[in-house]
N, C-alpha and C positions, 0 to 999 in steps of 0.2 A: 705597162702601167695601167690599160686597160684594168685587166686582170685584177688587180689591187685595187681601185675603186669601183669594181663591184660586186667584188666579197670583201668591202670593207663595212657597205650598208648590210650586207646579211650578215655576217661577225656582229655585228653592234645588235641588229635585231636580235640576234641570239644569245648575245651575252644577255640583252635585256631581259629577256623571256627567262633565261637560267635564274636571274635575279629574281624576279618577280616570281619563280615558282620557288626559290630558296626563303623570298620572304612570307609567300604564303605557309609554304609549309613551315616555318618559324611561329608564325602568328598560330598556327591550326595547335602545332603540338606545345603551346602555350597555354591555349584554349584551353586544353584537353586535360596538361597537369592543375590549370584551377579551377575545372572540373572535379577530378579526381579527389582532389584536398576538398572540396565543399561535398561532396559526397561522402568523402570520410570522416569529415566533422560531424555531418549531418548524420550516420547511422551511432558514432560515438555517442553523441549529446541526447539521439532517441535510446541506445542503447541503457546508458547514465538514467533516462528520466522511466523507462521499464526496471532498472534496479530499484528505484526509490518507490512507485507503483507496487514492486513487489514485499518489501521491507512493510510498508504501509499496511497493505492486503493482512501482512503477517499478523501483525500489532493488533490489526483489527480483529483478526481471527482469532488471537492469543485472550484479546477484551471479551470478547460473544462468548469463547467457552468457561474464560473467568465467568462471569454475568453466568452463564445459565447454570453453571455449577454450585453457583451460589443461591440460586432460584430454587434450585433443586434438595438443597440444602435446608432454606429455610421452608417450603413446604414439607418436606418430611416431618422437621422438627414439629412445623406447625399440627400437621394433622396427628400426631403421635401426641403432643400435647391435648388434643381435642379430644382424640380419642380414648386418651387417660381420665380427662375431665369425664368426658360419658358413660365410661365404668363406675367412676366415683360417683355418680348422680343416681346411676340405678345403684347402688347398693348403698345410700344413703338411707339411715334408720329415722333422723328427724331432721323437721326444716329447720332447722338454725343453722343445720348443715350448708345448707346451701350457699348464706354468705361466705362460709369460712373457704369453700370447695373454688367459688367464684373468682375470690382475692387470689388463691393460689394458681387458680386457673392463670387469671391477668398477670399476676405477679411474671409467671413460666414465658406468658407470649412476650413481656414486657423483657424477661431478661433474653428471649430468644432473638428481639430484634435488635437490643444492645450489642448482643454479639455480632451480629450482623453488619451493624453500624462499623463498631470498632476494626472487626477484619475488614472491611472494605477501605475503613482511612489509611490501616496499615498496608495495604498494597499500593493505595495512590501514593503514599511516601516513598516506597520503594521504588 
């Protein structure tokens, strides 16, 4: 009888202890899956907010070469109009010339910027 009360207090201390490391290790690898899940949310929702970053980037890139193509467009037109107009001035034989060369001159930059105008509204509709 000995014997059985006193490996009944080390029994008990050992069941405790098995417990207490069954529950630790319960708590830890708990721990650890809502770790994992907030880690994998977290690269998800960064990953989602680099797609939309990149989409944007796009757009943006897509507008700039709109935009400069169309910079590029109407300086040509422009200076090829300018440079029309300055042929026409040197080989002008009288001044009354000059009004008429002028009007046409404006007239060209006037319709070059219409164009302009209008392609531009017809892409923001698009």
């Amino acid at each position: 009888m000995r014997q059985l009360v006193s490996t009944a207090p080390a029994d008990f201390a050992q069941q405790n202890t098995e417990r207490a490391v069954q529950v630790t290790n319960y708590g830890m690898n708990w721990m650890l899956e809502i770790a994992e899940q907030n880690l994998n949310q977290s690269k998800a929702a960064l990953e989602g907010l680099l797609m939309i970053t990149r989409k944007a980037v796009d757009g943006i890139d897509h507008q700039a070469s709109v935009v400069r193509e169309r910079s590029l467009l109407l300086a040509e037109e422009t200076l090829s109009n300018t440079f029309d107009f300055a042929q026409k001035l040197v080989r002008m034989r009288e001044p009354q010339e000059l009004a008429q060369l002028q009007s046409e001159f404006v007239s060209r930059q006037a319709q070059v910027l219409g164009d302009q105008t209008k392609s531009r509204r017809r892409s923001e509709a698009a």
